[in-house]
N, C-alpha and C positions, 0 to 999 in steps of 0.2 A: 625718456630715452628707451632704448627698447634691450633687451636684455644681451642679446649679442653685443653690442656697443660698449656694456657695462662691462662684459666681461673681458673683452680686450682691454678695456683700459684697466683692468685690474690687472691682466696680463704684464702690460706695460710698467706699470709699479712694479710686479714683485722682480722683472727680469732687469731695474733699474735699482731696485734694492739689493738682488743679489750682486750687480756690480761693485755697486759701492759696499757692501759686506766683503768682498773679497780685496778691495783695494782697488780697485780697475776702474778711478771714474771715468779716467780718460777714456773706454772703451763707451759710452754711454755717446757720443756725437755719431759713431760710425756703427755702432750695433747694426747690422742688418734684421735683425729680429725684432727690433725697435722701430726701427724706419718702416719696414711690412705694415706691423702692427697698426700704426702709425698712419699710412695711408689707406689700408683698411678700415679704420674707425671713420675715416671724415671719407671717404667712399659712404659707405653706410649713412652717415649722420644729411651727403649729398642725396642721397636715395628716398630717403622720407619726404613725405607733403612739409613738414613742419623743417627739412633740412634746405629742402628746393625755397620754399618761405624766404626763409632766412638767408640766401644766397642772393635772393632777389632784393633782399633788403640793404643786404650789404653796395648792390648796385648800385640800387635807387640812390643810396647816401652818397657814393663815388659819385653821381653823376648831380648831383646837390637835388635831386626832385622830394622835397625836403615834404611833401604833400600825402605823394607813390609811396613813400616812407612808412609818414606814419600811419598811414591804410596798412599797411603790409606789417608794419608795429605790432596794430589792433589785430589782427587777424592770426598772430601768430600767439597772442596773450590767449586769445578765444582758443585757440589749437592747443596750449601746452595746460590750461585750468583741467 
């Protein structure tokens, strides 16, 4: 994963721990700073060879080509060693 990614989701912990430190879980589903965060990280995680990968993998599985798959499995194991 690439360090921007890492550090949003650290982002997202700590402004989900300072919620619930103050008592506020319910603020945690509507957070806009969460939800950003949020789609920013899987933007990103879309944007890499190894994100685009695994998008495609998830496809292939929706569409049962259970073959496409695990080519794209393999390729993604090779990408993230």
């Amino acid at each position: 994963m690439s360090a921007l990614w890492e550090h949003i989701e650290k982002g997202i912990a700590r402004i989900e721990e300072f919620l619930r430190g103050i008592g506020r879980e319910e603020m945690l589903e509507d957070c806009r700073e969460i939800a950003f965060l949020r789609d920013w990280s899987e933007r990103i995680l879309n944007s890499s060879p190894l994100g685009r990968l695994r998008d495609k993998l998830r496809m292939a599985v929706e569409a049962e080509d259970y073959e496409r798959a695990a080519q794209l499995r393999d390729e993604i194991k090779e990408m993230a060693a």
